[in-house]
N, C-alpha and C positions, 0 to 999 in steps of 0.2 A: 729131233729138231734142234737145229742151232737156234742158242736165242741170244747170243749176243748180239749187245747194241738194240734189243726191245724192251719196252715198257710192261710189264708183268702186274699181276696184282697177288695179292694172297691169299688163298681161297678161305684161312682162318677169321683173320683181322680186317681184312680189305685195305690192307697196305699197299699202297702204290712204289713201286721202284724201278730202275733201269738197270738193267743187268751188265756189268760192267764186266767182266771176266769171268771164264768156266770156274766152276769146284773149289772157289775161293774158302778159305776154312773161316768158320767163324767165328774165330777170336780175332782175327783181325781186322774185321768187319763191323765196327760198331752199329750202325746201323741196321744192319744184318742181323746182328745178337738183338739187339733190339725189338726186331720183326719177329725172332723164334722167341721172344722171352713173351711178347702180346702173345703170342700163340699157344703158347705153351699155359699160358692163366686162362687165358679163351679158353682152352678144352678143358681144363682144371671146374674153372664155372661151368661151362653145359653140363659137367661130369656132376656137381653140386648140384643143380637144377634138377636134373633128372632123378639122384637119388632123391629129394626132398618131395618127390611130385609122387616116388613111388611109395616115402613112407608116412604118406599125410592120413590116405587112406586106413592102411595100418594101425596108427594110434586112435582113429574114432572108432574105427570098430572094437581094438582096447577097451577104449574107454565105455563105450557100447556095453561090451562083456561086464566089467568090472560095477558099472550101475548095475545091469540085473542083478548080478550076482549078490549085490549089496542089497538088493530091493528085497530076494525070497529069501536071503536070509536072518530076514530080520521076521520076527511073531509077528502074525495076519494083522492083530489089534493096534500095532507100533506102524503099519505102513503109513494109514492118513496122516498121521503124527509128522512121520516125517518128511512125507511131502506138505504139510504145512510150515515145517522147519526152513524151508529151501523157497519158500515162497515168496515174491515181495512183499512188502506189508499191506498195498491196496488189493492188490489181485487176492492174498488170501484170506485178508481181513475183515474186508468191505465188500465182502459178495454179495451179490445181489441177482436178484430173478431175469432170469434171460429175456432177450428183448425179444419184441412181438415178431419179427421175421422166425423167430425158431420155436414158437408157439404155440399152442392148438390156438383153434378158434370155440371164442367161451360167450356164452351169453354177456349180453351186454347191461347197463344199467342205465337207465336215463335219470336224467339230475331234473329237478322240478324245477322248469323253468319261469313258471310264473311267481314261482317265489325268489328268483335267483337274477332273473335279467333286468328289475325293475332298480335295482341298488348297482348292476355292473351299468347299467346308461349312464344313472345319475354319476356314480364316483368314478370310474373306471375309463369309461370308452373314450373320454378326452385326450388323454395318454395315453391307450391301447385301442383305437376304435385304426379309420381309414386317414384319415390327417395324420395323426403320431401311432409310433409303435416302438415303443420305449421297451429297450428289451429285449427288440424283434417278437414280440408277442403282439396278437389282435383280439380282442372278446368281441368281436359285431361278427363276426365267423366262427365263431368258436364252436365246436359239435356238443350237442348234450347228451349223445348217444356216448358213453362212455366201453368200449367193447375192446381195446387195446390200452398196454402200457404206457403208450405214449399219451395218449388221452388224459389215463387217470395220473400222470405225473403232470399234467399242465394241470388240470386242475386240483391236484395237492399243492403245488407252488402256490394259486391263488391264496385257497387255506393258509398255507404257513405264513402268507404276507399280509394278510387280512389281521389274524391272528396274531401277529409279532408285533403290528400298528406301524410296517414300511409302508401300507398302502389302506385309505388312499394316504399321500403324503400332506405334511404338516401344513402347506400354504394352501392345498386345496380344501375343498369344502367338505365337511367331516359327519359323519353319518349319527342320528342318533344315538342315545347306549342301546335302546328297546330294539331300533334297528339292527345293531350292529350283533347283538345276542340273537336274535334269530335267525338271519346271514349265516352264522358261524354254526349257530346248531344246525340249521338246513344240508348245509356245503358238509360237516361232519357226518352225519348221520347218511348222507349222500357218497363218500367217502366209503364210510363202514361195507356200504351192500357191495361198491363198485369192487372192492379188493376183496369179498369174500366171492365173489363172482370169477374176478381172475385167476382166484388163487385155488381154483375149486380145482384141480387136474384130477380127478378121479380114483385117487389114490398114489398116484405117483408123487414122489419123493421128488421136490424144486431146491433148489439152490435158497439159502437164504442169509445174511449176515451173523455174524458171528454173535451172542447174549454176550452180556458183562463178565459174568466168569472167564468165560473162552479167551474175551479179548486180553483180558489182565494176565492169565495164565497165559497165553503166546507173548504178551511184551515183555512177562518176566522170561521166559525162554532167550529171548532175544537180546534183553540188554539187562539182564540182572536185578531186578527189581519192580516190585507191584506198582498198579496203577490204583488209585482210590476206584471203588466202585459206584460214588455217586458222583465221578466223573465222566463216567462213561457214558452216551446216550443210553435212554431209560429200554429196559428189555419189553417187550411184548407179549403179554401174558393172557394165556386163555386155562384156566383152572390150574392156576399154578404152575405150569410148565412153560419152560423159558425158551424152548427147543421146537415151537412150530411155524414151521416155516411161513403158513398165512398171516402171522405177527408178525415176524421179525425183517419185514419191509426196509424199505431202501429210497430217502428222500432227499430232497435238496436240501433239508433243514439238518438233516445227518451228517449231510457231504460235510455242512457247515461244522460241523460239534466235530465231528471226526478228524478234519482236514486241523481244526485249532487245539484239537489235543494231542496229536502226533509231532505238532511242531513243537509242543512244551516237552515231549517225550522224549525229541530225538535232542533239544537244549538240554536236558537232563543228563542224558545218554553224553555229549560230550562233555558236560562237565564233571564226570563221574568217573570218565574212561582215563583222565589225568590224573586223577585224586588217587593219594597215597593209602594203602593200607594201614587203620588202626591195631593196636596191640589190646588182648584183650584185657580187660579190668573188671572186679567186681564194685559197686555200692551194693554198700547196708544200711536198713532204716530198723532203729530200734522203737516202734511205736508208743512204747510207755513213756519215753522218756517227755514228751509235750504234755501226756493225760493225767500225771500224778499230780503234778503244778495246776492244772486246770480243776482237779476233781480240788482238792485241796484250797485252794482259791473260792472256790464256789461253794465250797461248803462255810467256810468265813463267812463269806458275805452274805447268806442266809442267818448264820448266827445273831451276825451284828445287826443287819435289817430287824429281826424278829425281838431282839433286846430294845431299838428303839419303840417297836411299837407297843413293845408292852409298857414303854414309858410314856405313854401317848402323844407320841410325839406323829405331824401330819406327815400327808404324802408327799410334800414338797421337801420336808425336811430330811425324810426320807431316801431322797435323792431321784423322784419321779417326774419326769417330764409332765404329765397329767394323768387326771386320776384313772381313765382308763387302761394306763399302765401297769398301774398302783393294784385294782380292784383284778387285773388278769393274775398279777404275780401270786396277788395274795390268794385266788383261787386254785393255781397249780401247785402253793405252797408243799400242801400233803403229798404229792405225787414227786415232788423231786426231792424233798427229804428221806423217801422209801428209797428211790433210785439213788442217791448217795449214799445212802447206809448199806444197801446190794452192793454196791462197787467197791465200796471199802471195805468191805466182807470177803470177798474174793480172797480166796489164800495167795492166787499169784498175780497180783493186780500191780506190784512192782515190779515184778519181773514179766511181764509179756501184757497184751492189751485185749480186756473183754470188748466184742463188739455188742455191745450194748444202746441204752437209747440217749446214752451220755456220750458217745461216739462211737458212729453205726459204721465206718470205714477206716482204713489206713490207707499209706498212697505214698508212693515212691515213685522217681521221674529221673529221668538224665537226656543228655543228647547224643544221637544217634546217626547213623549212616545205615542210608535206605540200602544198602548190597548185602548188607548183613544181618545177621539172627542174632539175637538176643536171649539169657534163656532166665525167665522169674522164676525163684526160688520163694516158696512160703513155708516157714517152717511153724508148727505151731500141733492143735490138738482142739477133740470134739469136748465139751463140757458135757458130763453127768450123759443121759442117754435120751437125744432129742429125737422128734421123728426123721428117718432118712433124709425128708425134703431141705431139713436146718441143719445137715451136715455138708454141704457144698458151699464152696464160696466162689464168689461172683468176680469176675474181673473185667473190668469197663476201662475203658477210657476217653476223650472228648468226643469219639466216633461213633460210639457205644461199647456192647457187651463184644470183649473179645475170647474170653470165655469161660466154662465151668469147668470146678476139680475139689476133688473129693477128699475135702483133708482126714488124715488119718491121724493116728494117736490123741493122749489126752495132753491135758497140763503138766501132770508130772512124767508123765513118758514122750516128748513132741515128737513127730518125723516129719522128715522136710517133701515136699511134693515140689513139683518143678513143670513149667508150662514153656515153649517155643514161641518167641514171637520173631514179627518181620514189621518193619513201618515202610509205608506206601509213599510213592513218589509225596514231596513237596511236603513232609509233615518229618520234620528233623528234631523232635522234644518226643519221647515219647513218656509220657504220665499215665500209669497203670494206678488205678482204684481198686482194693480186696475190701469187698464188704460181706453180709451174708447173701445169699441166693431167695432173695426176698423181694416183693413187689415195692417202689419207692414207698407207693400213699401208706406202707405198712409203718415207717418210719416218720415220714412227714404228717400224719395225722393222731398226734399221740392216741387220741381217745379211742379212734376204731382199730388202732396197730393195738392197743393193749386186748382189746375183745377179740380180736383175731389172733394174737399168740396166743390167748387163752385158751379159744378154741381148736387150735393146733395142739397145745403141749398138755390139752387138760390138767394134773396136777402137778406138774412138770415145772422146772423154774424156765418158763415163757421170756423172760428178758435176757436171756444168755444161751447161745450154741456153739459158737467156736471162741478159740481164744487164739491168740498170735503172738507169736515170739519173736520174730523177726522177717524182714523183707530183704531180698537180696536180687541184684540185676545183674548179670553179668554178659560182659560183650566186648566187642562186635566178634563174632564168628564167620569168617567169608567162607564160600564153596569153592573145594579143590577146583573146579575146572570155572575160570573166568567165564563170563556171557560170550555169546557170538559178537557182539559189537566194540 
């Protein structure tokens, strides 16, 4: 077909043109070149599209492959592990019991209404009745048949706002105390039957939030460092076990605690994720060095006290604020003269420090960075042969005990024992206490602490079991492989 002198399109690009001459070449045809070069990128992309569409496919089922294959080869015990690893932090953290659409159906519980609706009229139904519904909440319809989750979380809400003193609010009219203590115990005790009732499945294994351990242990996973344990909402314990899931419930008062310790968590996490690596350094505390000046001091001033009085000179003169200062000293007199003359007997009293009842602890401190381990060196030795129980020493600090180790050698042979610690978000000092592994009142109460080593070491020298040479802290240590975050 002749097509000179028609208007053509192109079946590529949808170029419009009028064909001006047969078999024109096209290099001299700018236009022309033009249309084959749209064209020629047109098939280039389809060509592109096409491969891309065919290897989309391809790469997920890769990818497909490549998770199983990562999943079975990891030990059966490591799987939950790390599908917790990978999990968001609400969806794996904050589990909680499935809702009532995928639930048996469980006996219900009724709340005693004639103890319960007389207090919701008076305080409550003004703001939550059929005029107001503050909240989008109503109590003048409220069910007392408790037989679903949804149920028993509206009425745990009431609890925790009763309970918190948000409701009733400040300007409104405010319930007795005698009132408000039976309200709460009724609504609790009400509470207690309604969630052993839900949570009764027969034996089947429910979903339930994570305990204090768990959670601390996944945020250290996650961004390098503990969380304190009495930060955490409190665990739910039925004879000691922190791990059943009828406790470990799931409330709006949790969302609360949960949702405002994650934000200090994830503050933490970036300010931590900036911060420079320390290099490590030891401190040392030589403990003798404060106790010689003290024991020596006080041995003085016993001397000189007791020289006045034998010049009979009063208590005032003496240097007593009043006389039952006077009449205590002079009663413990005997008892800390013994105890100075023990201490100063000691062969190694200048060189390392008896914990005694002249000073029952030693204690070293620095500042620290929560990403990193720490590791306390005690070097020192057991005096003379006490019972096992006065051969451990105790290590505390502001949080309590963090923990026991068994010193070994004596005074003249020491060896050094060594303990690992970690400090928990938001506590940057850490101060470790070595004292003996003894109850405080054993110390704080001279008179029954003396009867009581007594009856421990029976012939034994009771005022002495370990001695200490030195304290030593050394850090920060970080882990080879940085946190996920």
């Amino acid at each position: 077909m002749d097509l000179l002198g028609h208007r053509v399109e192109c079946p590529h690009c949808g170029y419009k043109y009028t064909v001006e001459a047969q078999a024109v070449p096209p290099q001299k045809e700018k236009n022309k070149i033009k249309v084959r070069q749209k064209s020629q990128s047109a098939r280039r992309g389809l060509r592109k599209k096409k491969r891309r569409s065919y290897s989309a496919p391809t790469i997920i089922i890769l990818i497909v492959l490549i998770a199983v294959g990562v999943y079975f080869s990891l030990p059966e015990e490591k799987h939950f592990t790390k599908i917790l690893e990978n999990k968001t932090l609400f969806q794996s953290k904050l589990a909680i019991t499935p809702s009532p659409s995928v639930s048996k159906t469980h006996d219900f519980t009724q709340m005693p209404r004639e103890k319960l609706e007389p207090f919701l009229k008076t305080y409550c139904i003004e703001c939550h009745g059929p005029k107001k519904q503050k909240g989008q909440l109503r109590f003048d319809t409220i069910s007392w048949d408790i037989n679903n989750n949804d149920t028993a979380q509206l009425w745990q809400d009431i609890l925790d706002q009763i309970n918190s003193g948000d409701m009733p609010p400040e300007k409104a009219e405010q319930p007795h105390k005698s009132e408000l203590i039976i309200t709460l115990d009724t609504l609790t005790k009400g509470m207690l039957r309604a969630r052993r009732a839900l949570t009764d499945h027969g034996g089947e294994i429910k979903m339930r939030r994570l305990n204090r351990r768990e959670f601390s242990n996944i945020i250290y996973q996650l961004f390098g460092f503990d969380v304190p344990l009495d930060e955490i909402p409190e665990d739910g314990e039925i004879e000691y076990f922190d791990t059943i899931g009828s406790e470990q419930f799931f409330t709006s008062n949790h969302f609360d605690k949960y949702l405002k310790l994650n934000r200090k968590i994830v503050n933490e996490a970036f300010r931590h994720s900036i911060a420079h690596r320390q290099k490590p350094r030891k401190e040392r505390v030589e403990p003798e060095k404060g106790i010689i000046e003290k024991v020596l001091k006080q041995r003085d001033e016993i001397a000189a006290k007791e020289k006045m009085l034998a010049e009979g000179k009063s208590w005032q003169e003496m240097g007593f604020a009043e006389y039952g200062e006077f009449k205590f000293w002079k009663d413990s007199l005997p008892r800390q003269k013994k105890w100075l003359q023990r201490t100063l007997s000691y062969p190694k009293f200048k060189s390392g420090m008896y914990l005694t009842t002249l000073r029952t602890n030693t204690s070293i401190a620095r500042h620290t960075d929560i990403r990193a381990d720490y590791i306390l060196r005690i070097r020192g030795g057991v005096v003379g042969n006490p019972l096992p129980i006065r051969q451990v020493a105790l290590i505390q600090d502001s949080n309590g005990t963090r923990a026991t180790v068994g010193l070994r050698g004596t005074p003249e042979n020491p060896e050094t024992v060594e303990v690992r610690f970690r400090q928990s978000m938001g506590r940057f000092q850490m101060g470790l206490t070595v004292s003996e592994n003894l109850p405080p009142s054993t110390w704080g109460n001279v008179t029954w602490g003396d009867a009581h080593l007594k009856r421990l070491q029976g012939n034994l020298d009771q005022y002495n079991a370990l001695w200490i040479d030195w304290l030593e802290l050394e850090g920060p240590f970080y882990p080879e492989k940085k946190s996920f975050f």
